[in-house]
N, C-alpha and C positions, 0 to 999 in steps of 0.2 A: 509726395507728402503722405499719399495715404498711402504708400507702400512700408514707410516708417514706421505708420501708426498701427499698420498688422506686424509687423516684424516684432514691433514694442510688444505688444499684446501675446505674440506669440510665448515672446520670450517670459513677459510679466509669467504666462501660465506654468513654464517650469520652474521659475521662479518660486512661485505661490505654490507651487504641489512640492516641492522640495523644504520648504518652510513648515507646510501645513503636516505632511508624514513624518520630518524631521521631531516633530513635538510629540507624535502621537506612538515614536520610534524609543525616546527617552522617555514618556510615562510609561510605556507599557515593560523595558528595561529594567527600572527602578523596580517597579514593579515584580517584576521576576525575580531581582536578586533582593529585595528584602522579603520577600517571602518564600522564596525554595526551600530552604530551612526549616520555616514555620508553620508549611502547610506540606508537608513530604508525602501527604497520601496525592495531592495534588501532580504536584511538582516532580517527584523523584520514588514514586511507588517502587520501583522496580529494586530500592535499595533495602526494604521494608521487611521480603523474605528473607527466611533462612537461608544462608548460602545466595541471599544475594547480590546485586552490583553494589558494589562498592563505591558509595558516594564521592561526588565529587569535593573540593576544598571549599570552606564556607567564604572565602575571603572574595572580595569586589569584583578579584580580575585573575584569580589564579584560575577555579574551574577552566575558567575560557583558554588558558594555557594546557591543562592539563586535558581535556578536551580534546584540541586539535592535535595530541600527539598520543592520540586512542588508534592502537594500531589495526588492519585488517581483521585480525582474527577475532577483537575483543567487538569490532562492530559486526561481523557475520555472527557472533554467536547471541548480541542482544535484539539483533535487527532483523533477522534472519537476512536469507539472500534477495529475497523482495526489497525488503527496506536496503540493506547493504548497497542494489545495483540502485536505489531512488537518489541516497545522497551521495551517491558518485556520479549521476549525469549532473546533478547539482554544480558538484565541484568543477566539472569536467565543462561546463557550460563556461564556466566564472574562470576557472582560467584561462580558457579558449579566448575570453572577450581582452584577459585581462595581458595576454601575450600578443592580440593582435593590435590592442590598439597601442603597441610602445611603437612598431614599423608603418601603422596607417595613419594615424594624428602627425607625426612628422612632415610627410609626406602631402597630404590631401588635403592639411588644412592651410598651408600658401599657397597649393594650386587650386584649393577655391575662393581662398578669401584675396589672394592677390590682384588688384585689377580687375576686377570681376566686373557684378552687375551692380555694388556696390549696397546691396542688401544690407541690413542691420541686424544686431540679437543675435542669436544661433543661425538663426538663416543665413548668417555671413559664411559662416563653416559649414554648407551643405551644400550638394551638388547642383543646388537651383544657383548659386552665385557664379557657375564658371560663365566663362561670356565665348573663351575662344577654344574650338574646337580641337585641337590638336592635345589641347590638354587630359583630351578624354583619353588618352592611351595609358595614362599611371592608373584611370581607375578600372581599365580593362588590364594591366598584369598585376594589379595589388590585388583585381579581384581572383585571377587566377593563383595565386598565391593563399588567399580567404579560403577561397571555396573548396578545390583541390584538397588544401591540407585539411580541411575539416572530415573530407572524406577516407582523406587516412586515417584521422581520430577515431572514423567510427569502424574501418576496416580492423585495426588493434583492438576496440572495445569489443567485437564481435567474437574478436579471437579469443580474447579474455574472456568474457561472458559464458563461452560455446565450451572454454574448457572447465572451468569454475564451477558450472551446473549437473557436467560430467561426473567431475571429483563430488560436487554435494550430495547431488543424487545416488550414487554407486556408495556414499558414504555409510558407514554401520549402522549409524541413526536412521536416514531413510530407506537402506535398501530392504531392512530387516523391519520396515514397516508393510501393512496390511495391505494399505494403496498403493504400493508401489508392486504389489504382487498379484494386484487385482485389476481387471482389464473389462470393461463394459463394450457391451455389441446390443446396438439395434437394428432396425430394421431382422431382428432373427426369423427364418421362416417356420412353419408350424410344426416341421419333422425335425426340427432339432428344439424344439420348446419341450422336450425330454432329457433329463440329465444324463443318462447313458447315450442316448444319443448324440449328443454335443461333445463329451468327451472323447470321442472316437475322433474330432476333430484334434486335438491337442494332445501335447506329450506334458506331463510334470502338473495336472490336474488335481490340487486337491480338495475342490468344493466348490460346487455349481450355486449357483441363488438363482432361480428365476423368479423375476419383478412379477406381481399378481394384483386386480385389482380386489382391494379394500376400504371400500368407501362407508358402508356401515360401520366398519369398525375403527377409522379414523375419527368418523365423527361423535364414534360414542367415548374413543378416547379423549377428544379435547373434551367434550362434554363434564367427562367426570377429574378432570385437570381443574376445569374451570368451577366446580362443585368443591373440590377439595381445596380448591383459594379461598373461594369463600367462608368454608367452614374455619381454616385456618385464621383469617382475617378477622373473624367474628369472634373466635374462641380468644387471640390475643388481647382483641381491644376490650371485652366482657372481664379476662382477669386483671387486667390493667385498670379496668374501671371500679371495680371491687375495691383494689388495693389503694384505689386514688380516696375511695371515700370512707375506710379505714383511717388513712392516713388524716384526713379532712377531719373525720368526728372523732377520731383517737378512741375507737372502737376498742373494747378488747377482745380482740382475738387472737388464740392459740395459734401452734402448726397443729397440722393433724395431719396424717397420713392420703385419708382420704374426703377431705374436708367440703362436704358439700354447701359448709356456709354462703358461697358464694354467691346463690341465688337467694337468702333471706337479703343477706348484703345489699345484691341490686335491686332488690324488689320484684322483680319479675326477670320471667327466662324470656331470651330473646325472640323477637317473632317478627315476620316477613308476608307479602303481601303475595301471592301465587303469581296475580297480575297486575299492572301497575295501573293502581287508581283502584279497579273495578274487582280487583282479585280477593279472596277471603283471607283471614289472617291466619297465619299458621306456625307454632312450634318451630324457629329453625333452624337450631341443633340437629333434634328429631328428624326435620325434612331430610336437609342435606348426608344423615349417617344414613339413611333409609334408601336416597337416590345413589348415595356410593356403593354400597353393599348392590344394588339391585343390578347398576351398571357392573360393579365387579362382576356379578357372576355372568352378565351377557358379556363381556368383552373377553369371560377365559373361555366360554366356550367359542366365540368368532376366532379367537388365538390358534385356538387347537383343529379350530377345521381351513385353517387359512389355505393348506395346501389344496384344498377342494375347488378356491375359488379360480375364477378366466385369468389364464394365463396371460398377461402383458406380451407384446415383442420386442422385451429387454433383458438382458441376461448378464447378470456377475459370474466371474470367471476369477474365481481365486487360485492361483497355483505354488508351488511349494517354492518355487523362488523369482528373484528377480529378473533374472534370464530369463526362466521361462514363459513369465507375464510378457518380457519385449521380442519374444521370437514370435509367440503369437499374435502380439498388437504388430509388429513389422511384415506377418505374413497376410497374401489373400485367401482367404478362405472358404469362398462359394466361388462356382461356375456362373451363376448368375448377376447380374448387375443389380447393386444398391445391395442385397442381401449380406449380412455381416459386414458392410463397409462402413458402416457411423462406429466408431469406434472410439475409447477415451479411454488412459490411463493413467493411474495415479491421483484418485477421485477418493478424498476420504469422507467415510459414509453422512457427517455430519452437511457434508457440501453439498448432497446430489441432493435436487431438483425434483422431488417423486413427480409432480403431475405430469413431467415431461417425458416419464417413463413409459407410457400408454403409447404414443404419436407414431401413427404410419406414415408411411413414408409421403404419400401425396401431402397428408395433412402437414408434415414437414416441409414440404416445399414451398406450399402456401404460405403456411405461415412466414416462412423466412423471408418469401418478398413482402408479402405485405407490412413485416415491419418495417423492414428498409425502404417502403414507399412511406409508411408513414412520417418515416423521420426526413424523408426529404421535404413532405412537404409542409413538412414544422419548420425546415430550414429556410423555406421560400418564405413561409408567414413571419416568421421569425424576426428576416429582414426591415419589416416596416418598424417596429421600436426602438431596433438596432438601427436603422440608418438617421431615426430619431434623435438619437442619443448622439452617435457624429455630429448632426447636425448643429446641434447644442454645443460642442468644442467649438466651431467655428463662426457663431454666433453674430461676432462683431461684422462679418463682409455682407449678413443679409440686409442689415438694418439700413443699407443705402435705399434697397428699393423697397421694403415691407416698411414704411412710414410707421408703426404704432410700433415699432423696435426700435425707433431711437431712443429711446427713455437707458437705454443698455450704454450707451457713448456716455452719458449723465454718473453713470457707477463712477467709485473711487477704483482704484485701480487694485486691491487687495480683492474687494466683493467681485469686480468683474474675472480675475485670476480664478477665483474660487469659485464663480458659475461656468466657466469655459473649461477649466482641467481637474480640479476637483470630483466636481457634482458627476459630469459627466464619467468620470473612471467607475465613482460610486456605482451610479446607475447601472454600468456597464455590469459590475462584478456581480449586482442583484437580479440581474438579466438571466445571467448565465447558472445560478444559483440552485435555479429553477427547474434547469430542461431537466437534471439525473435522474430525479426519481421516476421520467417518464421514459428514458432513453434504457434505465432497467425493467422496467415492465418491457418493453418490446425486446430485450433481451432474454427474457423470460418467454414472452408469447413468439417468438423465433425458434425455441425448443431448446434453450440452452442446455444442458443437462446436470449444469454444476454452478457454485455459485463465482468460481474461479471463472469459467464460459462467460454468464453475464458480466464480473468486472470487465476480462478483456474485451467483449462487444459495445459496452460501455466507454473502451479507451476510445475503440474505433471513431468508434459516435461522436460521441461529445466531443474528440480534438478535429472532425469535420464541421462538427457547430466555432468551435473555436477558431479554427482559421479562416472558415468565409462569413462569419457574424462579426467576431473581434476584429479582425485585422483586414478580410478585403472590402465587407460592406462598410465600415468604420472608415476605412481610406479613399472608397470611392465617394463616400458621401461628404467626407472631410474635405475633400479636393475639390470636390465638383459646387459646395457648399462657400467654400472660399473664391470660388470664380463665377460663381454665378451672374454677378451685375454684368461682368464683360461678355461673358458669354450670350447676353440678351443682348447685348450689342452690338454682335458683333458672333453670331451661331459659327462660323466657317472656320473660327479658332479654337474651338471647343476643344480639339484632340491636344494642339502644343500645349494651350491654355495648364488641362490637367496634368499632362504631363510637367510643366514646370512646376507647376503646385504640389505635383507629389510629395519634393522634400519638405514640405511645409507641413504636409501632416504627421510629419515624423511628432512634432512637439507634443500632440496627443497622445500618442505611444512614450514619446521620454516620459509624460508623466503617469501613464498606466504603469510602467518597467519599474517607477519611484514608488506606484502606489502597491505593489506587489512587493519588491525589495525591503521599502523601510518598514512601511504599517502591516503587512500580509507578514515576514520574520516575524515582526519583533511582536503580534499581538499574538503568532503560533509560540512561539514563549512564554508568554506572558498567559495565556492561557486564561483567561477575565472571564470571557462565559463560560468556563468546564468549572473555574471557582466559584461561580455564583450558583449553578445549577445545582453542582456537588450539595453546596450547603442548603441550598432554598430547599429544594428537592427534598434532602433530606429529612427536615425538620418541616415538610408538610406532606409529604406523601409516605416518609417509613414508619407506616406504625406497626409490623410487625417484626420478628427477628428476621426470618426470610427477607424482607425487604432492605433491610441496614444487610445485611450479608453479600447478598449481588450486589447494593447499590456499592461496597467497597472495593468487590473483586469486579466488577466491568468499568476495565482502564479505557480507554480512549485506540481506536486502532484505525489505521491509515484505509482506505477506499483507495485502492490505486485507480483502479477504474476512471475515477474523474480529478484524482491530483496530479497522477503524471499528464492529463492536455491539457492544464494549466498551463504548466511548466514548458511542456513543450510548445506552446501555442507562444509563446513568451521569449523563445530560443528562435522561434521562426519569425519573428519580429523583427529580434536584434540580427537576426539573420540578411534578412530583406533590409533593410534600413543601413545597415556597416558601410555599404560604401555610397550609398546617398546623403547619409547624413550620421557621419562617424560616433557623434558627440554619443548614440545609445550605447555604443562599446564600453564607453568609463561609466555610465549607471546601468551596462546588462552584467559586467566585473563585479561591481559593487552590491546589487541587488541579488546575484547569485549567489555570491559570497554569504551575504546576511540568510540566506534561505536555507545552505547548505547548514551553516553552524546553529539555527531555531530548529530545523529536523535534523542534525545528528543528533542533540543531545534528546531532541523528544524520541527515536527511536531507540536511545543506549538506556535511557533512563524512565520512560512514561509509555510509551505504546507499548500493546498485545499484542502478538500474532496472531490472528482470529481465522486469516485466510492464507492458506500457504501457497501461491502461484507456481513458486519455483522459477520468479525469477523473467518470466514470461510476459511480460510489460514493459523491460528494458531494451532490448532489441525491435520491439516494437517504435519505441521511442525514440530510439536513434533513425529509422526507418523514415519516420513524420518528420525530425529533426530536417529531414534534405528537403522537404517542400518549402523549406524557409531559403536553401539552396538554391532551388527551381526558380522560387517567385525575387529574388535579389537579382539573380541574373536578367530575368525577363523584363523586371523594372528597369535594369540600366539599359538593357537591349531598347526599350521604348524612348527611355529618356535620347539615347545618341540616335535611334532616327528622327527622332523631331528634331534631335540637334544638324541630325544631316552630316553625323561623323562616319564617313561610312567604311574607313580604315576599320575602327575599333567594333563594324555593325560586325564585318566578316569573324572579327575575333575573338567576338562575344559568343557569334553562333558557335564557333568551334569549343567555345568553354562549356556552354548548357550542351555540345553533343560528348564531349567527354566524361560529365556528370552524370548524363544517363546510361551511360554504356557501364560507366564504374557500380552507378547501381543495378541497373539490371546482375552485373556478374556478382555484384556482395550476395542480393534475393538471392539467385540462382548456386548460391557455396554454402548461406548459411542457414537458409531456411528449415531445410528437410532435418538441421541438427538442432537445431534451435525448436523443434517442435517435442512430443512424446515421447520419440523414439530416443534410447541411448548406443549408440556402437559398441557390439558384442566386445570388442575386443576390449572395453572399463571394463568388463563385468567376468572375463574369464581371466584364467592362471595361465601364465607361460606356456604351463606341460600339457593346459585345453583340458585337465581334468582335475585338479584340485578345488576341494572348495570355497569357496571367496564369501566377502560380503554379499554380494549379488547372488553368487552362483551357489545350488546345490546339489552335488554330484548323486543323482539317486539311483544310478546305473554302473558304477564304478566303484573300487573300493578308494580309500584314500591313499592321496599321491602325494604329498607335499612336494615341493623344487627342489628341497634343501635345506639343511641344517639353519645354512647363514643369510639367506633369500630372503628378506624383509619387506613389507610394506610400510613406508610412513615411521621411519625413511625405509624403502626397498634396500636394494645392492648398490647405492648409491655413495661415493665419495667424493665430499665436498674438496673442491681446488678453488684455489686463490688463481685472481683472473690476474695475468700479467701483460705488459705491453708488448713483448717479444713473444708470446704465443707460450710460452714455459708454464708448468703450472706448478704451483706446492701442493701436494696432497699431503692430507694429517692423516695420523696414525690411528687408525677405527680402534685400535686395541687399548690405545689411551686419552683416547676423545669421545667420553658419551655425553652427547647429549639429551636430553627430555624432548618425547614429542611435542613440548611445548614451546618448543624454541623457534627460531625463524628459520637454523639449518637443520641439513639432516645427513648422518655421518651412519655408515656399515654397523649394525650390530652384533657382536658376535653370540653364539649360542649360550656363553657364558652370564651375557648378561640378561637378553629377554628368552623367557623358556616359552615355547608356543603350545598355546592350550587354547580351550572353547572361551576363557571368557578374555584372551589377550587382545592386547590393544593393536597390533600389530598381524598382518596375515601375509599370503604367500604375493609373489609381486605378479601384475597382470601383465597382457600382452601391449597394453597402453604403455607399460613404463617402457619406450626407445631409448632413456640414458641410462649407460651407465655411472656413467660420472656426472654432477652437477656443480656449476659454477655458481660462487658464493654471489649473488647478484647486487651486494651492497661493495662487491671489490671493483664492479665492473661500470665505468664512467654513464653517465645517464643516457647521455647520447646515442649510447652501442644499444642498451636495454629500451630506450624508445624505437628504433628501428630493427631491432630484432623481435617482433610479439610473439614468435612463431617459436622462439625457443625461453623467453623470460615471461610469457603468458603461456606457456604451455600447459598440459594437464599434469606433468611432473613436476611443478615449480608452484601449479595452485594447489598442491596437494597438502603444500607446506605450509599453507594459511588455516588448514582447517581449527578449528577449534578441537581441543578435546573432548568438548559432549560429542561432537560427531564421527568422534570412534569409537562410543559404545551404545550399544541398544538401548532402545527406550524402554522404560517401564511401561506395560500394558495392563492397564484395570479390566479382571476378568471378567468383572459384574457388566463392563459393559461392552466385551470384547464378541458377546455370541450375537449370533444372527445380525451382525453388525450388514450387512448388504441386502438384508429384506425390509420393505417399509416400516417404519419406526413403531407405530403402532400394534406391529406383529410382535413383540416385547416389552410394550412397554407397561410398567409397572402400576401403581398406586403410590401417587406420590406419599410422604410421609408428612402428618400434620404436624409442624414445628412451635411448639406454645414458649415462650418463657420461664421460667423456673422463679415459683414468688418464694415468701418465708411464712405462708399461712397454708400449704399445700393443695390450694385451688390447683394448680397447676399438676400435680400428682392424682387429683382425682378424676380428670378431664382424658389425661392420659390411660388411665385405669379403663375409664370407662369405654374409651375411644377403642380400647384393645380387647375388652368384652363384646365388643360390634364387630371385631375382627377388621379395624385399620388400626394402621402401622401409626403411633404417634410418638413423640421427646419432646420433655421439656429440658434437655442438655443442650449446653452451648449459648442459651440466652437468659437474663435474668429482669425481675421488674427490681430497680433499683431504688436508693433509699428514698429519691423524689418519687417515688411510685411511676415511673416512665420505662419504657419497653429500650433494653437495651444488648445489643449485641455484645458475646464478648471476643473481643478480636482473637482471630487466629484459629476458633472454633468451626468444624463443619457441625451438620445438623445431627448429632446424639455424642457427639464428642464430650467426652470429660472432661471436667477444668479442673486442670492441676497446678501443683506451683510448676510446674515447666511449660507453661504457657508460654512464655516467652522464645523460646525456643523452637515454637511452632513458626511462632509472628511476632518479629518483632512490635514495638509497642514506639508507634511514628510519632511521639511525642519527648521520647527521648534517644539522645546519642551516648552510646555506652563509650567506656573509658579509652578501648582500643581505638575507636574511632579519634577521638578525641586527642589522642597522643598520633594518632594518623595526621590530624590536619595539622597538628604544631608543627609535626615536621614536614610538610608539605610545604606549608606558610615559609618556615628556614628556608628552605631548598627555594 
C-alpha cells in the first residue's frame, strides 16, 4: 500500500511539472510570436541592419517552417562556428533520444512492466519492476547497442568538427586576420626580451610587441575615461534641462551660434562636492576640463616613454602569415624546460587578459592548483544545499519517521506535486546560477591569458559542478532519501535497498529534463527579461546619447562557458537513466528538440558574437557527453549485482571496457587537432610555393598550379552517385555554378580570372579529391557511415559562407599597436552632447574645443518634448541625412519589399 502511495506521488510529480511548464511553455510562446514583430530591436535585431538577415514570415507557424530549413551555410554565417557546433549538439542529442527510444520502449517496456514487481505510475516502465533475472540480458545488448552507437556519433562529430575548423580557420576571413597571425609566448627568458633577439628565433617575422608593465598609466587612463563620463553626463543632462524649462516657461529664446544663455536659463553653473559630505563646492565643468587636460598631458608623456618601462615575460609575435604564426606555435623553441612553452594562438587583442601577462612561471603553477583546489572544495561544500534540495523531491518517504512532516500527507495532491518536482528543479537551477561568476574569477586567478581560456576552464568547472551536484549528489540523496525508514530498519539492506530505488529517482530528473525542455526553450524565446530590462533600463538610466547608443548596439550573446554543461549535464542524465528508466528518452527528444529551435533562431536572428572560440567547446562537449556513458553503464552494472545476474555482470564489464578503450583512442586522434595547431598541409599549395589564404611566399617568386586549378570549388567534378559504381560527370564548360551553391563544378579560365582580390585561390595540398560526389545523390545510410569522405575537409569546404572568402575590413584607427596594453594608445574619449535648436549644444562644443577635447553634438538631438534622444543608425559625430535609413534601418517599420516577401512566403 505504501508502495502505491510513492509510486502515485512519484508519478503525480511528472505529472504536476509537465502541467505546470506546459503553461508557462504557451505564455512565454504567445508571447514570442505576438510580439517578434513589434518589438524587432528585441526579438529580431539582426534583421535591422543594412544588408541584414532577412526576417523570418510574420505568420503563427510559418517562421517555424522556414526556420528549420535554414541550411548549414546561412547558420555558420549568423552564428558563427561556436554557435553553429552549440545547436548541432542540440539537435544531435534530440535525435539520438528520438531514434533510440522507437527500438528501446518496444522492447523494455514488457520486459519490465510484464509480471514484474507490480509497481504502479512510471515506476511500472523502469528497471526497478523486473523481478526475473534473465531478463536483464535485453538491457545489457540494447544497452550495447545505446552506448556503442552513441560513440560513433561522436566519432563522425569529431570528424566533422576537426575538418570544418580546418576549412573556417584557413578560410580568407580568418586566415588574413591579425590573430591568427599572431602567436603569444610566456614564460620568455630575459635574453630574448629583445626584439632582435627573438627574431633570430623565427622565419617570416613581421612585428614583435613585448608586454611591459604600466600600471601608472592604466590607472590614469581609466581615471580620465571615468572624468570624461562625467563631464559628458553632466553637459547632456544641463542642456536637456535648459530646454526642459524653455519649453516649460515658453521662454523666448533664439538659436545662436554660440549661445551661452544656458547658464541665465539654469540659474547657476553646475558644481560638485571634491568630497562627499565634507568636501568644498566647486565649478564642475571647470573641474572636470581642468582634470582632463592635466591627465591628457601626463598620460602622452607615460605613452611615449612606455618602451622604457620593466619588460613583462610575455611576447606578441606577429608574422607575415598564417603558416608562419603555426610552424612557430607547432615548433619547440628553447633548450630549456618551461621556457617559450606557454604558448597561445589566435588571441584577438580585445580578449587578452593583460594582468595575466606579468606571471612567472612558479607563480603560474601555483596559482593553477590552487584554483582547482578551490573549486573542489566549493564542490564538497556545495553538496550540503544540493543534497538539501534532493531531499525535498522525495519528501513524502521521510515523514513516516520525522513525525512534524506529516502535515505534507494532508497536502492536496497538485500543491504536494508542486512542492516535491517543481520547487525543487526551481531551487536546483538557482543553485547553480550562482557558482559562474566565481568559477571565472579562478579562471582568471589560474592565469588564463584570454578571455576564450577562462570560458573553456569555466566549461571544465562548472559541467564537474554539474554532474556530481545535479545528478549524482541529487541521486544519492534521492535514493537514500526514499529508503531511509527501511534502512533504519533494517542497516544490512542499505546497498540493494539503494540500488532498487535508483530508478525511482529517475522522476526527479523527468521533471528537471521538463523543466529545461518546456520553460528553459520557450522563456530563451520569449525572451521577458531582455524586454523588461531593454525598456526599464532605458527610460531610467539613458540619459545621455552615448547611453541609448550602446544600450541599442549591445545584443545579448551566448557564455558558452556555462550553457554548453547545462546541456551537457542534461545529455548525461538522459544518458545514465535510458536504460533504467526509458520514459526520459521521449522527454530528452522532446526537450532537445524545443532547445535546439529557441537557440537556432536566437543565434540566426538576436545574438552577437562577442567571443570567437573557434569552435572549441564542441568537442569538449561530446568528450563530457561519455561520462553519462560511464555512469548508465555503472548503474546497470550495480543494479544486476544486487540483482545477482551474473551472466549480464561479465557483459556489462566487457561493454564499459570497450567504451574506454574507444575513448581513450577518439582523445588520443583528435586531440592534438582539435587544439591551436592547424596541419600545414590546409594552409599550403600543391606546388609548396604558391600563395594561399594562409600562406605567404616571401622567399619565392609566384607560382600558381594552373590556369584551371581552382579553390571553392578547386579541380573538382561533381558526379552523380550510382548504384553500380558508374558515375555522370557534367560538363564544367557548361555547368557553372556560384560559390554559393551546395556544389562545386571545374572552372574554367574563362569564367573566373585570378587576381588579388578573387574569391577563389590555387587548390592545397589538403584537397585528396579529385572528383566529388554530389552528396544529396548518395542514400543517407552510405553518407552516415562514410564521415571520412562526406565530412571531409573537401566537402566542408562547400558550406562555407561567402563572407568567408573575403577579408575583412580592418579599422586602421584601431589596427596599430593592437598587441601592447590598451592604455599604451589609448585616446581621449570624445564628449558626445545632443544637438538642441537654441545652440546650447554648439557652444559647449566650442568651448570644449578651446580646452583642446575632442567634442559633437552630431548624431543626437533634444527633441520637441525636450528629452535626450538618439538618432538611430548614427555613430558619435555622424551626420543626419535623409539617407539615414540606409545606415539603419528604422525597427518600426517593414518596407514594401519585405512586405511582398512575406505575401509570398505566406502563399507558398
Amino acid at each position: 500500500m505504501a508502495e502505491a502511495k510513492h509510486a502515485g506521488t512519484s508519478t503525480q510529480q511528472v505529472i504536476t511539472s509537465i502541467i505546470s511548464n506546459l503553461v508557462i511553455f504557451v505564455i512565454s510562446v504567445l508571447i514570442f510570436i505576438i510580439l517578434k514583430d513589434k518589438q524587432p530591436r528585441i526579438y529580431r535585431p539582426k534583421t535591422l541592419a543594412k544588408n541584414g538577415t532577412e526576417p523570418l514570415s510574420r505568420s503563427y507557424y510559418s517562421w517555424l517552417i522556414q526556420l528549420l530549413h535554414k541550411s548549414d551555410r546561412f547558420i555558420l554565417e549568423q552564428a558563427g562556428i561556436d554557435g553553429y557546433f552549440f545547436t548541432r549538439y542540440l539537435a544531435i542529442i534530440s535525435l539520438y533520444c528520438g531514434f533510440s527510444l522507437m527500438y528501446i520502449f518496444p522492447i523494455l517496456f514488457p520486459i519490465n512492466a510484464a509480471n514484474g514487481r507490480h509497481n504502479s505510475g512510471l515506476d511500472q516502465l523502469a528497471f526497478g519492476d523486473v523481478k526475473k533475472k534473465h531478463r536483464y540480458y535485453a538491457h545489457v545488448f540494447l544497452g550495447w547497442i545505446f552506448f556503442w552507437g552513441f560513440l560513433y556519433i561522436i566519432y563522425r562529430e569529431l570528424m566533422y568538427f576537426t575538418a570544418m575548423k580546418q576549412v573556417v580557420v584557413t578560410s580568407k576571413k580568418y586566415a588574413t586576420r591579425l590573430s591568427e597571425r599572431t602567436v603569444l609566448y610566456q614564460n620568455v627568458p630575459e635574453r630574448y626580451l629583445l626584439e632582435s633577439e627573438i627574431k633570430k628565433l623565427f622565419q617570416g617575422v613581421h612585428k614583435v610587441y613585448i608586454s611591459r608593465a604600466s600600471p601608472e598609466l592604466s590607472k590614469k587612463v581609466n581615471q580620465r575615461t571615468k572624468t570624461a563620463g562625467k563631464l559628458e553626463g553632466l553637459l547632456n543632462g544641463y542642456v536637456a534641462k535648459a530646454c526642459k524649462t524653455i519649453k516649460k516657461k515658453q521662454l523666448p529664446v533664439a538659436y545662436s551660434e554660440e549661445n551661452s544663455q544656458v547658464f541665465e536659463i539654469n540659474k547657476k553653473r553646475p558644481q560638485h562636492k571634491t568630497k562627499f559630505l565634507i568636501g568644498k563646492k566647486v565649478d564642475s565643468i571647470d573641474t572636470y576640463v581642468e582634470e582632463i587636460n592635466t591627465l591628457n598631458a601626463e598620460i602622452a608623456e607615460l605613452q611615449a616613454n612606455h618602451d622604457e618601462n620593466k619588460a613583462w615575460n610575455s611576447v606578441f609575435i606577429e608574422f607575415e602569415s598564417q603558416y608562419h604564426a603555426q610552424v612557430a606555435y607547432q615548433t619547440n623553441s628553447s633548450a630549456f624546460p618551461l621556457e617559450l612553452a606557454t604558448k597561445y594562438i589566435g588571441i584577438e587583442p580585445k580578449d587578452v587578459i593583460w594582468f595575466n601577462m606579468r606571471m612567472l612561471w612558479w607563480e603560474r603553477v601555483i596559482r593553477k592548483f590552487g584554483a582547482v583546489a578551490a573549486i573542489v572544495a566549493l564542490v564538497i561544500l556545495w553538496t550540503i544545499p544540493v543534497a538539501f534540495v534532493g531531499m525535498i523531491s522525495q519528501i513524502t518517504y521521510l515523514e513516516k519517521k520525522i513525525h512534524w512532516l506529516k502535515f505534507i500527507n494532508k497536502l492536496p495532491n497538485t500543491l504536494l506535486g508542486l512542492l516535491t518536482s517543481l520547487a525543487p528543479t526551481i531551487a536546483l537551477a538557482v543553485l547553480m546560477m550562482l557558482l559562474p561568476i566565481f568559477i571565472r574569477k579562478m579562471g582568471v586567478t589560474r592565469g588564463a591569458t584570454s578571455t576564450q581560456g577562462v570560458e573553456y576552464f569555466t566549461q571544465q568547472a562548472y559541467f564537474a559542478f554539474q554532474v556530481i551536484q545535479v545528478f549524482l549528489v541529487t541521486t544519492i540523496a534521492s535514493s537514500a532519501t526514499s529508503t531511509v525508514t527501511q534502512i533504519i530498519n533494517k542497516p544490512s539492506s542499505a546497498m540493494s535497498l539503494l540500488a532498487s530505488n535508483l530508478p525511482k529517482s529517475s522522476n526527479f530528473f523527468v521533471a528537471y529534463i521538463i523543466l529545461q525542455g518546456l520553460s528553459g526553450a520557450s522563456t530563451v524565446l520569449a525572451q521577458i527579461i531582455g524586454l523588461i530590462v531593454y525598456h526599464l533600463l532605458s527610460m531610467l538610466l539613458d540619459k545621455t546619447v552615448r547611453k541609448q547608443y550602446n544600450r541599442f548596439f549591445s545584443l545579448p550573446s551566448m557564455q558558452f562557458g556555462t550553457s554548453f554543461p547545462v546541456f551537457t549535464n542534461l545529455a548525461v542524465i538522459i544518458f545514465a537513466y535510458a536504460l533504467i528508466s526509458p520514459i526520459v528518452l521521449l522527454f530528452g527528444f522532446i526537450g532537445f528538440l524545443l532547445l535546439y529551435i529557441a537557440y537556432l533562431y536566437n543565434f540566426c536572428f538576436v545574438y552577437d558574437q562577442k567571443v570567437d572560440s573557434k569552435g572549441i567547446h564542441y568537442p569538449r562537449a561530446l568528450y563530457q557527453t561519455i561520462v553519462g556513458l560511464y555512469l548508465g553503464q555503472i548503474c546497470l552494472l550495480g543494479l544486476f549485482i544486487v540483482g545477482k545476474g551474473w551472466g549480464p555482470i561479465v557483459l556489462q564489464i566487457i561493454c564499459l571496457c570497450v567504451t574506454a578503450f574507444v575513448h581513450v583512442n577518439l582523445s588520443s586522434s583528435f586531440d592534438y587537432l582539435n587544439s591551436g595547431a592547424i596541419p600545414l598541409e590546409c594552409m599550403l599549395a600543391k606546388d609548396g610555393k604558391s600563395s594561399t589564404n594562409s600562406y605567404k611566399n616571401i622567399s619565392h617568386g609566384e607560382n600558381v598550379d594552373g590556369p584551371d586549378a581552382k579553390e571553392l570549388p578547386t579541380k573538382y567534378v561533381m558526379r552523380k552517385y550510382t548504384k553500380n559504381g558508374a558515375s555522370g560527370s557534367k560538363d564544367a564548360s557548361t555547368i557553372m555554378k556560384s560559390i554559393q551553391t551546395d556544389f562545386t563544378y571545374e572552372q574554367p579560365t574563362s569564367v573566373i580570372n585570378e587576381n588579388e582580390n578573387s574569391l577563389v585561390t590555387v587548390p592545397l595540398l589538403a584537397d585528396t579529391f579529385d572528383t566529388l560526389v554530389d552528396e544529396n545523390s548518395v542514400p543517407y545510410y552510405k553518407r552516415f557511415f562514410q564521415p571520412y569522405i562526406f565530412k571531409s575537409y573537401a566537402y566542408c569546404k562547400l558550406k562555407l559562407p561567402l563572407s568567408y572568402l573575403q577579408e575583412e575590413e580592418v579599422d586602421e584607427s584601431t589596427h596599430i599597436d593592437n598587441y601592447h596594453i590598451p592604455s599604451v594608445s589609448d585616446k581621449c574619449p570624445i564628449v558626445w552632447l545632443p544637438k538642441d535648436s537654441y545652440g546650447f549644444s554648439d557652444y559647449f562644443v566650442k568651448f570644449l574645443a578651446s580646452k583642446g577635447i575632442e567634442a559633437t553634438d552630431l548624431g543626437g538631438i533634444i527633441n520637441e518634448k525636450a528629452k535626450i534622444q538618439w538618432i538611430r543608425g548614427c555613430e558619435p559625430g555622424m551626420e543626419v541625412s535623409d539617407e539615414k535609413e540606409d545606415i539603419f534601418a528604422d525597427e518600426n517599420r517593414i518596407s514594401n519589399e519585405d512586405e511582398d516577401w512575406e505575401k509570398q512566403s505566406n502563399m507558398a
